[in-house]
N, C-alpha and C positions, 0 to 999 in steps of 0.2 A: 423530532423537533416539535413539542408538545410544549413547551410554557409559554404561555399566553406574552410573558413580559417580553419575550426574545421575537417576537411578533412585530411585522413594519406595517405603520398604517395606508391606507389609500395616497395620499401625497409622495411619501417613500416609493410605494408600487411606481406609482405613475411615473416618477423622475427614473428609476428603474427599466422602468419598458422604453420612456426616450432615450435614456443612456445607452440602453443596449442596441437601440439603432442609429442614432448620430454617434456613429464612431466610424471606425476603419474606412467605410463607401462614402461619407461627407466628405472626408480628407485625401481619400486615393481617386474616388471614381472618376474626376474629370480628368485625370492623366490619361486613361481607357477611353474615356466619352468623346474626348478632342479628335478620336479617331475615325469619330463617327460624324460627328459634328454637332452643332447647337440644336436640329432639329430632336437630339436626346432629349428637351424638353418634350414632347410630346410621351418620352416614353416613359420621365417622372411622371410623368400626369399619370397615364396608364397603372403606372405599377403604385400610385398612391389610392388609385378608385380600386385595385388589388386588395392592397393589405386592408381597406377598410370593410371589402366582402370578408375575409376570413377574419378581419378580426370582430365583427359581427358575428360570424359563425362561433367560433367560440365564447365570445359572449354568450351566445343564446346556450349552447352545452354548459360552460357555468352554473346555469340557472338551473338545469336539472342532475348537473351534476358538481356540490356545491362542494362539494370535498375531493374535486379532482385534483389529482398531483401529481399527473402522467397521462402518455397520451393511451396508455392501454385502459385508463379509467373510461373513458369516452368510446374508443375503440371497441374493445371485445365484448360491451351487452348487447353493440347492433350486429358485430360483423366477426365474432370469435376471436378466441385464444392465440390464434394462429397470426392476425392480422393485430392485433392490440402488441403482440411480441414484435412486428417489424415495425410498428409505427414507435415502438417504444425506443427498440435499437439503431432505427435509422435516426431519431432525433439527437438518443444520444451520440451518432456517431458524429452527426451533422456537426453538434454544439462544441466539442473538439476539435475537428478539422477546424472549422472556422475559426477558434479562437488563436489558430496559427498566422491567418487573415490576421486578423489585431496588431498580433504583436508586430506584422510586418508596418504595418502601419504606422504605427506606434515609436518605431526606431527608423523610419524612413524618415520621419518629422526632427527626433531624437537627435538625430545624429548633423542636423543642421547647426545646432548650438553646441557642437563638440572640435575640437580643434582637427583641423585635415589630419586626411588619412583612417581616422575613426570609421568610415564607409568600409575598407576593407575588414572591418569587425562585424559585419551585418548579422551574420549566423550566430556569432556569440550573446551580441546585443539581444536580439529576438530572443535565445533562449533564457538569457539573465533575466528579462520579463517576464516569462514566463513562470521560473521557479521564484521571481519575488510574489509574483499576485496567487498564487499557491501557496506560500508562506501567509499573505492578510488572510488567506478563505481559512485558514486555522482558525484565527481568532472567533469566528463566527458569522452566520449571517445579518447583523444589526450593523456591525462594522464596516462590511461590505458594501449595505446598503448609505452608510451615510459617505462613506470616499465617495462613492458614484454620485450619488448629491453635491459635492463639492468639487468633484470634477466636471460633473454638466452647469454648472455656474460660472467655476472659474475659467475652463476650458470654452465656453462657450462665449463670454462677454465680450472678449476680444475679440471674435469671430464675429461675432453681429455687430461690433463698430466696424469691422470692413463693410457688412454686407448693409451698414446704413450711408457710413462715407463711402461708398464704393460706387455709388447711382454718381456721382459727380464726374468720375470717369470711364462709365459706362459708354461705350460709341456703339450706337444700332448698326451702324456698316462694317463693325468689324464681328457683332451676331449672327448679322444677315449673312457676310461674305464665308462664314463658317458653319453653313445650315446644315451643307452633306460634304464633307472633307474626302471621302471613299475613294477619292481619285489624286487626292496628293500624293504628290513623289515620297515623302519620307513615310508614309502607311505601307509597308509590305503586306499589311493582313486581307485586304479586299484590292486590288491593283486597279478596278473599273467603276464607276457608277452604278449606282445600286437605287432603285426605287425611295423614294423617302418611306414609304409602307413597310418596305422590307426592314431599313431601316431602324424604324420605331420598334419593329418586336424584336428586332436582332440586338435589340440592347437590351430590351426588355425584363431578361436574368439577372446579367452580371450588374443592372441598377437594383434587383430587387432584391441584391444581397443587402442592403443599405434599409431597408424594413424585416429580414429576420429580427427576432426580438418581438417581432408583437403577440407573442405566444407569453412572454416570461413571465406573467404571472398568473397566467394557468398553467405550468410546470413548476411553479414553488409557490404552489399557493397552500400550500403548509405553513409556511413562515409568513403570511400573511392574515390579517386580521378581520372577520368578516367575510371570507373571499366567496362569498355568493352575490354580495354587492360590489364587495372591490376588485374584483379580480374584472369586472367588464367595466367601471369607472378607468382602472389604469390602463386596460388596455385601448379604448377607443381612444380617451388624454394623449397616450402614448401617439401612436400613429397620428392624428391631428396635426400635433406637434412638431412630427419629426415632418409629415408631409409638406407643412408652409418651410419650413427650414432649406428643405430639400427645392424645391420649383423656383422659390426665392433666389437663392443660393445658385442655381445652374445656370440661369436666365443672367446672375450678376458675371458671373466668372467665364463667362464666355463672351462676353460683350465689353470684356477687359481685357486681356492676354490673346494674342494668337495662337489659335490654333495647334500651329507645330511647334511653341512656346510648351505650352502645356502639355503636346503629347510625351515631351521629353523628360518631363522634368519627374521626380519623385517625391516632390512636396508642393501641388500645383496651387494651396491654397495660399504656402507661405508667397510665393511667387506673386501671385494676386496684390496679397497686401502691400508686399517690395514697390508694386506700379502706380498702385494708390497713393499711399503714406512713405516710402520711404524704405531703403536696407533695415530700420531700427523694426519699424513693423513687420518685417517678414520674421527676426527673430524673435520677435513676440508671440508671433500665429503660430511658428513651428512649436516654442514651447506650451501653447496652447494649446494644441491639436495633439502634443504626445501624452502630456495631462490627460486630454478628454479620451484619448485611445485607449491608456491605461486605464482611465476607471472603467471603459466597456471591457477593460478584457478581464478585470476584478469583478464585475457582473457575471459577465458568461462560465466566466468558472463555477461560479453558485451556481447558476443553472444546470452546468454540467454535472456537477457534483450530486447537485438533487435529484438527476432526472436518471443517471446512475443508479443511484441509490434507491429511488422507486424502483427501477427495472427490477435491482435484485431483491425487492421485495416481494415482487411479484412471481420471481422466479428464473428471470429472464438472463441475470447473469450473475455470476457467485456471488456469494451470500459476502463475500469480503468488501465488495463495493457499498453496501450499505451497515456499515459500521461510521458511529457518531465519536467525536471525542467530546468529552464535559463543553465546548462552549457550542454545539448542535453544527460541528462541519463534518462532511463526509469525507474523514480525513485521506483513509487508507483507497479510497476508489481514487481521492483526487490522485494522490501519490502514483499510483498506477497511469491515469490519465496523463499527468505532466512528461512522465517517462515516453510515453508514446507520442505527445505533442513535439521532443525533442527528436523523437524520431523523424517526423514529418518537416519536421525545418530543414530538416540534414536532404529528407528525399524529395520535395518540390523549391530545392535551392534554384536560383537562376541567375542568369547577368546582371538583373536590373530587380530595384523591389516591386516597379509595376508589374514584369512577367510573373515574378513568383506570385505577386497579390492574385493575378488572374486564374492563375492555375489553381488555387488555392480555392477561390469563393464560388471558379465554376461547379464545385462536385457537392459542395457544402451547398448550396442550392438547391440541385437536384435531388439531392436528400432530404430532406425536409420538405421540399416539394409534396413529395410520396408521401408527408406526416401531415398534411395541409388537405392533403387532399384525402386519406381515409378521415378528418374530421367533418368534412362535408358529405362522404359519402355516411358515414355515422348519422348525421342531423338527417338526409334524406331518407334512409332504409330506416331509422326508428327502434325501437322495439318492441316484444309486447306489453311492454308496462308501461312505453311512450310513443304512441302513436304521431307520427311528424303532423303538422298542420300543414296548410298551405303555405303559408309563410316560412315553412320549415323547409318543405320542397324546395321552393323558390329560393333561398337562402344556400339548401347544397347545391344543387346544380348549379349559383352562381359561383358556389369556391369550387367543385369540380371544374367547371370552365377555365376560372383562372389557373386552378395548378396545372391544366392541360398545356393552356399558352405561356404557362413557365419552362415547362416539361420539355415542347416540342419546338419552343426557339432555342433552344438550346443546342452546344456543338455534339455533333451525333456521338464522338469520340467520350462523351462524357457521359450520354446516357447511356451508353454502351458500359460503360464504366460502374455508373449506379447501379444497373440491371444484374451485373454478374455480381457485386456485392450482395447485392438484396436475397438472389438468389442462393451464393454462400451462406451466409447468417440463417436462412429459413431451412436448408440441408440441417445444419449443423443443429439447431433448435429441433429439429424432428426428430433427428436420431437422440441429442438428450433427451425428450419427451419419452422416446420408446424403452428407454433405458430405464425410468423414473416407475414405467410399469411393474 
């Protein structure tokens, strides 16, 4: 991906990095949250003062490393071969699973504006999305880049005249009276009262799937113009963004709908808008929200595609993955990947699209996590050709930290999960290495 013209400038970036986080967790996560209750404000907060540690950290890599286009670029000159290979394959495996998140998304909204009975089509719907936005990532990434532009506009307008007409019906007693839910009859997941403390980090994750993305243009910052400046313009823009969107947004939607309203529902925003405006506004929100789902999930493909395609450049996974067709998409790795996305729809299917959404964005998570956090460990340890500064220290130990209390609020079931993956993929990596001798 070398010509200058097929290049998206700083603006493109930036709508890019928000696209790829206001999507699927803007529109699913209060279904999840409602189970916790409105005090999940405290844990947007938290996971917003998050993403702006790491995406600071990678800002600061950026700058020394101006031609990054993978996380083994950052990775393997502080901390080796070895560790730049998992942070490469765990992101991409991240960026796949999750785009299965998307599409659940995407067709839970979807299917609001489809005549009854279209619900029992969930699995096919999900995977038809899939291989359409696999079909745009052919045309190129310029293409890509501007649907996601006109999906974070159109997708998004509507949405922010609920969350301005939406203060009108706001009741502080029905926010207040939904601070900690943990003890409602219809929650099976916690049966008792629970600390608000605990509380706040025990959502902590599955909110913070809703800021992956602030990485995306230091993993295709190939296709990007400048990206020693722009790559830490779109990324800080990005997260800002998504941040007021996100605190704004929970504080409205919770102080609208009850609680066990929302925890049931599968499209919790359309439902928002129904109590404000009217039945006409929730079909509006719904086709709003699958618009805005589908361009994150025509985003994340590019990323996946690209971050593919680095790996196998580097060596990390066959060299097939990183074959271009004339308009610069990674065709033959996507093709592989969509195959495998359809696999993962069929094997985290469930009753409802929230359980599958959950299941889904808790491992995509903790994956990434692990990628989050060797770039902090990277800015800290240094090298010898860049010695960390204070600022540098202070800056990984601050994303160390966070991806800790990513890491360890997490269901144990799942880090159990990412640990024998991680461990898989670096077997398998050792024995090809020895092989390569």
């Amino acid at each position: 991906m070398n010509d200058p013209g097929r290049r998206i400038g700083p603006l493109l970036a930036t709508f890019m990095v928000a696209n790829n986080m206001i999507g699927s967790g803007f529109f699913l996560l209060p279904a999840k949250l409602s189970g916790m209750g409105s005090l999940t404000l405290l844990s947007w907060i938290l996971a917003t003062v998050i993403a702006a540690v790491l995406g600071l950290t990678f800002a600061r890599l950026a700058r020394d490393y101006p031609n990054l286009e993978s996380p083994a670029d950052y990775v393997t000159p502080a901390l080796g071969r070895d560790a730049g290979f998992l942070a490469s394959t765990l992101y991409w495996l991240s960026s796949w699973i999750g785009n299965n998140a998307i599409a659940v998304a995407a067709f839970g909204y979807l299917v609001l504006l489809l005549p009854a009975g279209f619900n029992e089509w969930q699995l096919a719907g999900q995977i038809a999305l899939l291989w359409a936005m696999f079909a745009l990532n052919l045309l190129g990434p310029k293409p890509i880049a501007r649907f996601q532009s006109m999906c974070l506009v159109f997708g998004l307008l509507p949405v922010l005249m609920v969350l301005g007409g939406g203060w009108m019906q706001f009741d502080a007693a029905t926010f207040e009276s939904a601070w900690n839910t943990t003890g409602a009859s219809w929650n099976t997941a916690e049966p008792a009262p629970v600390s608000d403390v605990r509380m706040m980090f025990g959502a902590l994750a599955p909110i913070f799937w809703a800021f992956i993305g602030l990485e995306t243009t230091t993993m295709v910052a190939a296709v990007v113009r400048h990206p020693e400046r722009n790559v830490a313009i779109a990324t800080l823009g990005g997260i800002a963004l998504a941040g007021v969107v996100y605190i704004v947004s929970s504080v409205l939607i919770m102080g609208i709908e009850p609680a066990d309203s929302l925890f049931a529902s599968s499209a919790p925003f359309a439902e928002v808008a129904g109590t404000v405006f009217g039945p006409w506004a929730a079909l509006m929100i719904a086709g709003a929200a699958a618009l805005k789902a589908t361009g994150t999930l025509g985003g994340w493909m590019l990323v996946t595609g690209e971050s593919g395609a680095r790996a196998a450049q580097r060596g990390f996974l066959p060299s097939v993955f990183g074959l271009y067709n004339r308009n610069g998409a990674a065709w033959a790795g996507l093709f592989i990947i969509v195959l495998a996305m359809t696999a993962v729809t069929f094997l985290t299917s469930a009753e409802t699209i929230g359980q599958q959404f959950s299941k889904i964005i808790e491992m995509a998570v903790l994956l990434v996590s692990v990628v989050y956090a060797a770039a902090g460990l990277s800015l800290l340890v240094g090298t010898p050709l860049r010695r960390p500064t204070v600022g540098d220290r202070v800056l990984g130990i601050g994303a160390l930290t966070a991806c800790a209390l990513l890491i360890f609020t997490s269901d144990p079931e799942y880090i159990v999960g990412a640990l024998v993956i991680a461990v898989a993929i670096w077997i398998l990596f050792r024995v090809a290495e020895m092989r390569r001798r």
